[in-house]
C-alpha positions as CSV (number, residue, x, y, z in Angstrom):
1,X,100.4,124.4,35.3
2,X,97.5,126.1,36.4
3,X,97.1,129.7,37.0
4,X,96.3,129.6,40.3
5,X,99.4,127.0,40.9
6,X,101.5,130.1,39.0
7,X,99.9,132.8,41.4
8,X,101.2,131.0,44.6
9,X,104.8,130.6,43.3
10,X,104.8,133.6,42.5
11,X,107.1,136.3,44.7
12,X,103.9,139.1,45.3
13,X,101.0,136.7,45.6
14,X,100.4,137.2,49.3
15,X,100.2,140.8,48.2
16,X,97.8,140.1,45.5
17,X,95.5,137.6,47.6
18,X,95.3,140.9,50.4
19,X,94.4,143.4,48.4
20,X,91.7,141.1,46.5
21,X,88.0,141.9,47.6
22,X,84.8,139.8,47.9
23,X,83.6,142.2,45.0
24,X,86.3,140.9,43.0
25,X,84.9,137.1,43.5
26,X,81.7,137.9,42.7
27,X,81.7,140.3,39.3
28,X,83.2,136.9,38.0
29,X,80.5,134.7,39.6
30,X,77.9,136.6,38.7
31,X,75.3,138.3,41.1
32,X,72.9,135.5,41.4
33,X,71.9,133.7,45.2
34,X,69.7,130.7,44.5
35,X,67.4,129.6,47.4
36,X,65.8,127.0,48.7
37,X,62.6,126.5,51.4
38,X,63.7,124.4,54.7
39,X,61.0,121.9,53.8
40,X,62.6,120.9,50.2
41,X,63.8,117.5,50.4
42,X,68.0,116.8,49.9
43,X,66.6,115.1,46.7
44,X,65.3,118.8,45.4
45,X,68.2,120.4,46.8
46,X,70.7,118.3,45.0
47,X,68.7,118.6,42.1
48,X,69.2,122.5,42.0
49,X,72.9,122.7,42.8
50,X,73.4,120.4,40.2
51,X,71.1,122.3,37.8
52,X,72.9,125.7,38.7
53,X,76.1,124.2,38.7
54,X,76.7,125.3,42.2
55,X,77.9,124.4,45.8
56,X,75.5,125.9,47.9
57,X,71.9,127.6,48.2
58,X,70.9,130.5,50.5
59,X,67.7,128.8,52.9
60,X,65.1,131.0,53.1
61,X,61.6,131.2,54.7
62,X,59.0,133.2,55.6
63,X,60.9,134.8,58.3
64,X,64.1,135.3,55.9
65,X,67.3,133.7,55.3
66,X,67.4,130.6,57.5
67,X,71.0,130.1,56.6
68,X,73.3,127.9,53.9
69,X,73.3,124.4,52.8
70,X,76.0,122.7,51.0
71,X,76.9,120.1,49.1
72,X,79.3,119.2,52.1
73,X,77.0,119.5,54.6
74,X,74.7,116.7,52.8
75,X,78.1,114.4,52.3
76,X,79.1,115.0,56.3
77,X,75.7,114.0,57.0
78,X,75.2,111.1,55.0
79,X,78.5,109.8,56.4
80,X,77.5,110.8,60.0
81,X,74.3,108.6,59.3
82,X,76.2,105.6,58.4
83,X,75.7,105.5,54.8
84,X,77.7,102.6,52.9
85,X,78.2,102.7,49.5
86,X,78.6,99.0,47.4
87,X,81.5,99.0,45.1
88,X,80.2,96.2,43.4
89,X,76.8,97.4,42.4
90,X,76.1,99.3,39.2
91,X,73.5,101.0,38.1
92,X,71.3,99.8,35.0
93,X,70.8,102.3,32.2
């Protein structure tokens, strides 16, 4: 069983989960935001979250932070768009 599956049947862990900060979260994650322009491509974007092993980049420009892109916001989008995936094709190596 997982830790965190131990922590919620545990008796206190609504106790623990309030007195938790976002400080907490982050000295674990480390201090680094990586960013991305708004005119990148999703193709440049997926690229880096892959690369950083991450869910989501901080959009800046050259008026500041533009806002937050994620790797759900690409999926909702793609689905909203009608993409359709072939379960029958692979890819060549």
């Amino acid at each position: 069983m997982t830790d965190l599956a131990v922590a919620w049947c545990e008796p206190d862990h609504n106790q623990r989960e309030a007195s938790m900060r976002i400080a907490d979260v982050l000295r674990s994650k480390g201090g680094s935001v990586m960013t991305i322009n708004p005119d990148a491509t999703v193709t440049e974007l997926l690229a880096g979250l892959a690369g950083h092993n991450i869910g989501a980049m901080v959009v800046t420009g050259p008026d500041g932070v533009a806002g937050i892109v994620s790797e759900r916001d690409i999926v909702r989008q793609l689905h909203a768009t009608g993409l359709r995936c072939s379960p029958n094709r692979s890819r060549q190596s």
